[in-house]
Each structure stands twice: as C-alpha cells, then as structure tokens.
N, C-alpha and C positions, 0 to 999 in steps of 0.2 A: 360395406355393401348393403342396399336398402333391397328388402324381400317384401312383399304381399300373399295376404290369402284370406280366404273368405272360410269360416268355420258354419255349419249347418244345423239347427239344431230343430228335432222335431216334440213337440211339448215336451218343450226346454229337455231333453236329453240329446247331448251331442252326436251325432252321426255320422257326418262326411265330412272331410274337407276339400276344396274348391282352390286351382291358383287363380280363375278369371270365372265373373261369372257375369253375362249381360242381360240389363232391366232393359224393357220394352212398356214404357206405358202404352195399355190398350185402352182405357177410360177411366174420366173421373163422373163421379155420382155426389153431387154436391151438396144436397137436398138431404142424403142419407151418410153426407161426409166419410165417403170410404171411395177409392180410385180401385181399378183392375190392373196390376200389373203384369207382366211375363218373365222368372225368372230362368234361364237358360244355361247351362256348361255346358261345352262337349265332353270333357273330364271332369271327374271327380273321383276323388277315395272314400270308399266309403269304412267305415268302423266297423261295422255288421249288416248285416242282410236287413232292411226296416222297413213295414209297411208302412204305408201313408196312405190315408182316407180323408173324403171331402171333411170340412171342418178343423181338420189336425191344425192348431198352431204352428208355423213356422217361424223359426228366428233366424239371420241371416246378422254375422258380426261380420266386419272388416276389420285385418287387421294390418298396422305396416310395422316389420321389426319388431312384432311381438306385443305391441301398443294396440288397444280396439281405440279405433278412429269413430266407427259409428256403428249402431245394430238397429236393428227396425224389428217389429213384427208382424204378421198377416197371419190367414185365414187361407187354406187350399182350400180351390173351389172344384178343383177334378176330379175323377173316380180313385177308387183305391187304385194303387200301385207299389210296387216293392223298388227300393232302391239300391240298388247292384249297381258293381264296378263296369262293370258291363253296359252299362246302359247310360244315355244322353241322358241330363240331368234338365228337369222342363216342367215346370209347375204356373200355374195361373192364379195367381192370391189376391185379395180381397184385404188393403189394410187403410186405416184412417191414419199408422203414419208415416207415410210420404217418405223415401232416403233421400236425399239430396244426387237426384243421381248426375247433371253437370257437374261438382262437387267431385266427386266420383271419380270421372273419366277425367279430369284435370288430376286429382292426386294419384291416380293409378299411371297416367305419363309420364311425373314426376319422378315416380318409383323406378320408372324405365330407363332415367334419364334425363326424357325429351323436356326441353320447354313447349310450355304449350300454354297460348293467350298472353304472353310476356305482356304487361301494360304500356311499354314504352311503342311497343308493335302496334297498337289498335286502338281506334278512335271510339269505339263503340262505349258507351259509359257503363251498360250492363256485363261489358268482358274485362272492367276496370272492375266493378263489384266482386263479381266472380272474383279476381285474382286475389282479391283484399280476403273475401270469405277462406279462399283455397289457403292462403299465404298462414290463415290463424289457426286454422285445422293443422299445417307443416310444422309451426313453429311449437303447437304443442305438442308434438313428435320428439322433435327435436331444438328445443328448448336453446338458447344461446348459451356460452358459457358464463359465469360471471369473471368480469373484471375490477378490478381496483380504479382503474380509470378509463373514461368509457371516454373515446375523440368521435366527433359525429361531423362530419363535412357536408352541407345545403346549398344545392345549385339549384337553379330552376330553371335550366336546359332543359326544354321538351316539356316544361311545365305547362297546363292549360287553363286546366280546371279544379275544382274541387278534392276531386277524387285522385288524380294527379299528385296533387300536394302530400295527401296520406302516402300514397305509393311511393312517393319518394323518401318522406320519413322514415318507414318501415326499411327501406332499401341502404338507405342513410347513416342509422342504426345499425341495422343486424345485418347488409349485404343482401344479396338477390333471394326473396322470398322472406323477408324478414317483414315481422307484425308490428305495429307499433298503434293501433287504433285505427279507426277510418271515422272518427269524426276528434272534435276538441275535447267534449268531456273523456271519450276512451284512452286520447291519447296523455291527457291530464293526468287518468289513474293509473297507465300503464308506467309513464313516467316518473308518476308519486313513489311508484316499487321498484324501480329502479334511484331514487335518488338515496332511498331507506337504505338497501343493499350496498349502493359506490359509495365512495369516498367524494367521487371526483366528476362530473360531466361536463365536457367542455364541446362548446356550439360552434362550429366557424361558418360563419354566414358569408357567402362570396361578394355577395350583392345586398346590403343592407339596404337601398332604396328600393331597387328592383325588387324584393321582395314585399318591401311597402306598399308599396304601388299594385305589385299585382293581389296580397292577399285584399287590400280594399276595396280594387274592381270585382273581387267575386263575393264578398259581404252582402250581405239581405241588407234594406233599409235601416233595419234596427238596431244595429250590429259592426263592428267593426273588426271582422278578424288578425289586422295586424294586431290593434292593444290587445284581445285574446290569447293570442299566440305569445307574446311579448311576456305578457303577463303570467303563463303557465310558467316560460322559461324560471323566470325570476322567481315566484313560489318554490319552484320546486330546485332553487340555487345550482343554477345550470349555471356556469364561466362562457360569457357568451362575448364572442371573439368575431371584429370586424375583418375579412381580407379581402 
C-alpha cells in the first residue's frame, strides 16, 4: 500500500504532521527572486503546542512510504500564532525555493491510485514533460527490481514526437511509469548502469524501418537520431532483435 504525508518543521524542529497540504501561489518577486506562497491544511497533528512568529523558518518535507520525495523552505510572513490540533493549518511564506508544486499533485494521485496526465492520453508536449519529470521522482521511490535478464519490446503505436519516444522507453523498460531518461545522453547513462548490473539486455524492435524512418524525421539538421539510437544500443551490448 503506498501512503503520503507532509512533515512540518519550524526552525528546523519538527512540529506537526500533515496527510494533504495545498500550495496556492500568490506572487512571484523576480527582481528580489523570492515568490509568496499560501500553505493550507485543514488537519494536522501537531507534536506540541508551537508558536510561530513572522520570520520563523518553515520547512515542509513530503514524504511517500517513508522516502522524502522533496522539502523546501521559506520565510512566515504572518503574525505570531500558536499551532494547535485545533486549529486550520494557513501560513503565507516568502521562499526563493519554489516546490515543484504540478510535480506534486501528479505524485500525490499517484499515491491515490489515480492516473493522472497518462502521456498516451494528451497531446499537449508540457503534460508529456510533466509525466517524464513525475515518472523520475516514482521511480526513485520505487526503484525497479533487478534482473539477470532484462527483455524490452519497442513499438511506435501512438508514437509522434520526441518526447513520445522517451515515454515509450521508460514504459518499455520498467512498465507504466517507468524512467529511463528523456533525452539520448540520459538514456545512454541510465542504460550504461543497467548494462554494468545485467548480464543480459535484449531489444525487440517491431518495426526496424518504421522506426528508421521515423527517429530521422524528428532529427535536427545535424544529427541523425536513428545512428544515435543504434549506436547507444551496441555500446552498451544490447542483443537487439528484429520482429
């Protein structure tokens, strides 16, 4: 079972814990590179009774399964207030750095269950990013197992673009939410540690021209992504298999 919760800490001493907590950005201040956020629960536990005065450091970890995914910190910018079990949990902070908070609410549905953005779903290229950033945050969670021999199968059904191609890789590999890099060099070096670890990685390309064809239409001028592609495999002594 996968569980979430957000732990609170006020200069750096732990306080409360939190199972949902939602960010509202109210502004960024570019100039003086700090944004205003609004952190919100309607529950929380708290540890003890704690004042909080403007300035106090706040730190805000997420965790999933007992893993911190990410923490941030900020700056309260409200009056004093004491934090009780009692009471809505609602501060206004001041930090330069930023949480990823789509990041966020993608792995927090995750946790829930839900899909949510599936890349095969949406055309949009920034909800294909998204899914790649979310997919590397999940997979450090939860990490694949290792095999002795690793079988990878490559269609390029629903294939389009760029980012597409990574998605499918990832998918390929490790199954729905699986990382495997989002561009050539990442997926070079992700592979490089997977060839060190197997024994064994075997390729099955459905369509060896089809995929010729199409990794060359989406190539820059200078560039041919089939021989790159081609070319990782064999480096990194991939058994790559025509069917």
């Amino acid at each position: 079972m996968t569980h979430s919760k957000y732990c609170i800490y006020i200069n750096e001493v732990e306080c409360a814990i939190a199972d949902d907590i939602d960010f509202f950005h109210l502004s960024n201040h570019e100039r003086n590179h700090f944004g205003l956020i609004l952190l919100r629960s309607k529950k929380i536990k708290v540890q003890k009774s704690v004042k909080v005065k403007k300035e106090d450091t706040i730190t805000i970890s997420y965790y999933i399964n007992g893993v911190c995914v990410f923490e941030f910190d900020g700056h309260i910018i409200d009056k004093e207030n004491t934090l009780t079990n009692s009471q809505e949990f609602s501060f206004v902070i001041k930090t330069s750095d930023e949480p990823p908070l789509t990041i966020i609410a993608i792995l927090k549905e995750w946790v829930k269950g839900n899909d949510f953005i599936y890349w095969k779903n949406n055309k949009c290229l920034e909800a294909k990013n998204l899914w790649l950033t979310a997919c590397l945050y999940w997979q450090q969670l939860f990490p694949p197992k290792p095999n002795k021999i690793l079988n990878v199968s490559l269609t390029l059904e629903g294939i389009n673009n760029y980012l597409d191609f990574f998605c499918m890789l990832g998918e390929a590999f490790w199954g729905k939410r699986g990382y495997i890099g989002r561009d050539f060099h990442g997926f070079d070096d992700l592979l490089g540690d997977l060839s060190y670890e197997k024994s064994e990685i075997n390729i099955y390309i459905e369509n060896m021209n089809k995929l010729k064809i199409f990794l060359e239409r989406i190539s820059p001028p200078d560039c041919n992504y089939y021989d790159t592609f081609m070319a990782i495999l064999a480096d990194r002594k991939c058994n790559i298999h025509k069917i």
